[in-house]
NUMAR-191675 format. One line per 2 residues: number of its first residue (from 1); their letters; for each residue z, x, y of N, C-alpha, C, O. Coordinates in pm, 1 decimal. Layout:
BEGIN
NUM = a = Z,X,Y,Z,X,Y,Z,X,Y,Z,X,Y ~ ...
***
This chain:
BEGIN
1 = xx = 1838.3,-4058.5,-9684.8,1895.3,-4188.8,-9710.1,2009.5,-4216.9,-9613.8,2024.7,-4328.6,-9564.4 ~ 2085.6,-4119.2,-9589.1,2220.7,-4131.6,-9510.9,2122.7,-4186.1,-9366.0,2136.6,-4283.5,-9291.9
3 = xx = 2038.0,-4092.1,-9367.8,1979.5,-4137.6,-9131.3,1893.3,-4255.5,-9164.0,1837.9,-4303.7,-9065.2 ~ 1865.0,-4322.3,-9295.0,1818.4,-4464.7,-9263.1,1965.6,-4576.3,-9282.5,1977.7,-4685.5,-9227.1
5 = xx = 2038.3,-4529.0,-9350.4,2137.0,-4592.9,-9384.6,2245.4,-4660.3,-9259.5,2285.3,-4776.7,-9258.2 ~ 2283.3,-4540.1,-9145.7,2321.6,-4461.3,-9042.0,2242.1,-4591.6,-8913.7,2295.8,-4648.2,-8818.5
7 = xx = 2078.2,-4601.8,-8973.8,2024.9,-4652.4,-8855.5,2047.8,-4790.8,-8898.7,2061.9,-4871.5,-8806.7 ~ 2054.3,-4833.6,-9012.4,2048.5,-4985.5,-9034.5,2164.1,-5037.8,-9004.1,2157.0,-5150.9,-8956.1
9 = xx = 2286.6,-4985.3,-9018.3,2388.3,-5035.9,-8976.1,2439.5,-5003.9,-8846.0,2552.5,-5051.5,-8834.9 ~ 2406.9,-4950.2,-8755.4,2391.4,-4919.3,-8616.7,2262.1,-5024.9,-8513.8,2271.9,-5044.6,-8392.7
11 = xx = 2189.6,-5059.2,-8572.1,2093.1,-5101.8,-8470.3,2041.1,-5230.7,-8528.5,1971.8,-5243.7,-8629.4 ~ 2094.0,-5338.4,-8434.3,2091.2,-5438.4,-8429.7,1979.8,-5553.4,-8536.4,1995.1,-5629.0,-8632.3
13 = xx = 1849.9,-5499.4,-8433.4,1709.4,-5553.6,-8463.4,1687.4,-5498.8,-8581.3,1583.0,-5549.5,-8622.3 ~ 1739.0,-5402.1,-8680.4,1645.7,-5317.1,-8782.5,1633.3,-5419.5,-8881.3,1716.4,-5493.3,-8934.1
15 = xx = 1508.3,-5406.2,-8893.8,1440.6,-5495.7,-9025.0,1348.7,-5469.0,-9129.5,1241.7,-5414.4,-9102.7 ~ 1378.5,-5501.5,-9247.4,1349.0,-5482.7,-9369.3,1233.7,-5503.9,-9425.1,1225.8,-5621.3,-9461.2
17 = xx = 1135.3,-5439.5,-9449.8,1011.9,-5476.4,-9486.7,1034.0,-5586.3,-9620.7,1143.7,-5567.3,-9673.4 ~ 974.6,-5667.3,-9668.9,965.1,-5703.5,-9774.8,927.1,-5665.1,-9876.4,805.1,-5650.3,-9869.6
19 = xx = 980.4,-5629.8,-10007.3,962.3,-5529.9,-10103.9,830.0,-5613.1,-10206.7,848.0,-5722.5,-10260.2 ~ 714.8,-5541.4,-10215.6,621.2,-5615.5,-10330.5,538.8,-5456.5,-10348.5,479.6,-5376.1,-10276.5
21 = xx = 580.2,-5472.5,-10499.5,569.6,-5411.9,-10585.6,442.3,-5383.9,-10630.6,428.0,-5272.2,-10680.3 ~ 313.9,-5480.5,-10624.6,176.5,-5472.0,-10657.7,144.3,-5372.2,-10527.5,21.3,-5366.4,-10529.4
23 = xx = 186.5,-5297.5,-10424.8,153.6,-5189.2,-10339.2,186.2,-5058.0,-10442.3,85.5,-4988.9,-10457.6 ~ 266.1,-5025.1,-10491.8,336.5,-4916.7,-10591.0,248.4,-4924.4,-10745.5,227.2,-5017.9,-10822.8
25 = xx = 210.5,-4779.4,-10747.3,145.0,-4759.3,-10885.6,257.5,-4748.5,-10956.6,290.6,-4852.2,-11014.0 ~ 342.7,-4634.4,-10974.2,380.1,-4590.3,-11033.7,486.5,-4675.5,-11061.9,553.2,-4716.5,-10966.9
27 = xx = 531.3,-4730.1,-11245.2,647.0,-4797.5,-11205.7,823.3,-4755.5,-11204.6,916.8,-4834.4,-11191.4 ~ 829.2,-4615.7,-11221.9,977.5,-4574.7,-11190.2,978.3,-4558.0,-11061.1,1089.8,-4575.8,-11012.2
29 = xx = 874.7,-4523.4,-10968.2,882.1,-4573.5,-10813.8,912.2,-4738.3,-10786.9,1019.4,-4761.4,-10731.0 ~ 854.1,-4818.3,-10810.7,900.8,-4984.5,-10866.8,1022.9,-5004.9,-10879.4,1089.7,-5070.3,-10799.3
31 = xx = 1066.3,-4950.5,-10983.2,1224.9,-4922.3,-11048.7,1311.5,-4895.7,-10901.9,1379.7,-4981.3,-10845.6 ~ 1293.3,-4773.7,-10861.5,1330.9,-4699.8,-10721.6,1362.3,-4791.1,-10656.9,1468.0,-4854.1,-10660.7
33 = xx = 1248.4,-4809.4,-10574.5,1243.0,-4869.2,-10407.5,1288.2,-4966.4,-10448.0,1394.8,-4987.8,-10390.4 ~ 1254.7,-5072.6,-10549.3,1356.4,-5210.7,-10581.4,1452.9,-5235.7,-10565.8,1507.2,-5335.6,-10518.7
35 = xx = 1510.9,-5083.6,-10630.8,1664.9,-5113.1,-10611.5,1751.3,-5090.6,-10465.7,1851.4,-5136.6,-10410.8 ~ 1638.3,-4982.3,-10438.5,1684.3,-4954.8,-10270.1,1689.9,-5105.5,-10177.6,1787.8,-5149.1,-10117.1
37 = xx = 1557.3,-5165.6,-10188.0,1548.6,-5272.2,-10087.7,1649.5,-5368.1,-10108.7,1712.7,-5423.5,-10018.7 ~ 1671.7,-5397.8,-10304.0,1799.7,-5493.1,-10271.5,1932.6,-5420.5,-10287.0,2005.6,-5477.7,-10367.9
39 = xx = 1977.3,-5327.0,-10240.6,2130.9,-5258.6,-10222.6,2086.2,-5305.1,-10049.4,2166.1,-5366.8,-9979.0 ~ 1969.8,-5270.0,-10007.7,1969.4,-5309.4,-9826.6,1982.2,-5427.7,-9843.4,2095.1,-5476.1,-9835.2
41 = xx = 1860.2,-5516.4,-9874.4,1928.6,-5687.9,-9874.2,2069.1,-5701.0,-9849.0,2124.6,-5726.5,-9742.1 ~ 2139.1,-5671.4,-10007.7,2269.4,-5676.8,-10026.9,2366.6,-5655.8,-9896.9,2463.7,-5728.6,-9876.1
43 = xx = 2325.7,-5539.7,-9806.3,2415.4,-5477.2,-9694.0,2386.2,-5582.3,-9609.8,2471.0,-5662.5,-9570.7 ~ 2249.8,-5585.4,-9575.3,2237.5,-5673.6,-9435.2,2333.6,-5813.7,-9434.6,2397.9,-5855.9,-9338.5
45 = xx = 2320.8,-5895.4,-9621.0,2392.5,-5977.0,-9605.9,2517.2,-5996.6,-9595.7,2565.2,-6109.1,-9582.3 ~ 2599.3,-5867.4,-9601.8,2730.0,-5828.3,-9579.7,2743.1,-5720.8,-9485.8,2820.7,-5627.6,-9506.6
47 = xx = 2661.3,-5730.3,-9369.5,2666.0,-5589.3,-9244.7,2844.1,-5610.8,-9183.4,2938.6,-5531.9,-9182.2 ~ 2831.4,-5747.4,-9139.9,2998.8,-5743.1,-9095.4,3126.7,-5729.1,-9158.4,3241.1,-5697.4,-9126.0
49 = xx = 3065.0,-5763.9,-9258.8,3205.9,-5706.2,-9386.3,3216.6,-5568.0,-9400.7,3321.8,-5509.5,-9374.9 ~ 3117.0,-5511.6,-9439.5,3106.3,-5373.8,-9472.5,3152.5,-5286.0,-9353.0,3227.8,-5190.1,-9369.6
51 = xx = 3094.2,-5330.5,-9207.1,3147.8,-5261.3,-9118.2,3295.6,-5299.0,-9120.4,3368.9,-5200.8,-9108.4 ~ 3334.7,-5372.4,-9128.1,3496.8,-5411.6,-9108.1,3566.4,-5305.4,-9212.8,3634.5,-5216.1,-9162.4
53 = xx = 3556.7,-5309.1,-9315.9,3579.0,-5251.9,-9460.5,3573.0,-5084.1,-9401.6,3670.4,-5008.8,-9404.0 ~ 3450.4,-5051.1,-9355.1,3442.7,-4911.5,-9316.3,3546.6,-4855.1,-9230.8,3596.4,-4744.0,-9248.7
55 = xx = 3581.9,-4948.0,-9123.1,3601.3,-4902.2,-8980.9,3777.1,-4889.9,-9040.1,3849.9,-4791.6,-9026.5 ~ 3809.1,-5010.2,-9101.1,3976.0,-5001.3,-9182.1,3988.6,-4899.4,-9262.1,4096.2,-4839.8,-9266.7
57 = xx = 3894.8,-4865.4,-9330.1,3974.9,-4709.2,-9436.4,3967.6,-4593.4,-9334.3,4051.5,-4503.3,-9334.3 ~ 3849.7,-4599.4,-9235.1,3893.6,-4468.1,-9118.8,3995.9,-4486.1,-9087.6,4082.1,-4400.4,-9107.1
59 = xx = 4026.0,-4615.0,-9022.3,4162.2,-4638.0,-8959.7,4303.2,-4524.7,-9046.5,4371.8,-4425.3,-9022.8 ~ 4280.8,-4617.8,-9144.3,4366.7,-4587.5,-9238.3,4356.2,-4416.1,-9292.6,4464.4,-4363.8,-9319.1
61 = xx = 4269.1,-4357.1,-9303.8,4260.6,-4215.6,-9303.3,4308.4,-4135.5,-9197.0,4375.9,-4033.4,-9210.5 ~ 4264.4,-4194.1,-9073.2,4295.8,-4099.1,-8937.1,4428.8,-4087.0,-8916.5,4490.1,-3988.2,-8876.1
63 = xx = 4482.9,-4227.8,-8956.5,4631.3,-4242.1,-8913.7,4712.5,-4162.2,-9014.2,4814.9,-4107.1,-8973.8 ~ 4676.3,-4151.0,-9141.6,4722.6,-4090.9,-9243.1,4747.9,-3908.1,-9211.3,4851.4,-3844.1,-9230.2
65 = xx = 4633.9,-3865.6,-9165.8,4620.4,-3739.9,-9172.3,4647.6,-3696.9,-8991.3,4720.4,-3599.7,-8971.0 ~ 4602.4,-3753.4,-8897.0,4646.8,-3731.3,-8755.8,4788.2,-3635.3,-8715.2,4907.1,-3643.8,-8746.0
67 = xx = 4730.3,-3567.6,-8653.9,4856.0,-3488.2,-8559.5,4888.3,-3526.5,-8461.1,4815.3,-3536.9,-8362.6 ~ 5029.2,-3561.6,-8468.8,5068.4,-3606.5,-8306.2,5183.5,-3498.4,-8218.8,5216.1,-3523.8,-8102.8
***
């Protein structure tokens, strides 16, 4: 999850299959991937926030803990 996670927010073009559920037997797989595709939805529609959000608590960690 982390090296798809890793790639979606790193690479530009990455795109999201559309999630349909009549492909999936099983339905706690249903349950699953559902929720996966919309936590991704969710990111893509907030990729620049989230990166901003990310890149400030490193900030804020490195500077915290850094040796100078």
């Amino acid at each position: 999850m982390l090296v798809l996670l890793d790639k979606f927010i790193s690479e530009e073009d990455f795109e999201l299959e559309e999630f349909d559920e009549k492909y999936i037997k099983n339905d706690v797989h249903k349950i699953i991937y559902g929720d996966i595709y919309n936590k991704f939805k969710n990111l893509n529609e907030n990729k620049d926030r989230f990166i901003d959000e990310s890149n400030n608590r490193f900030k804020k960690a490195f500077n915290k803990y850094r040796i100078d």
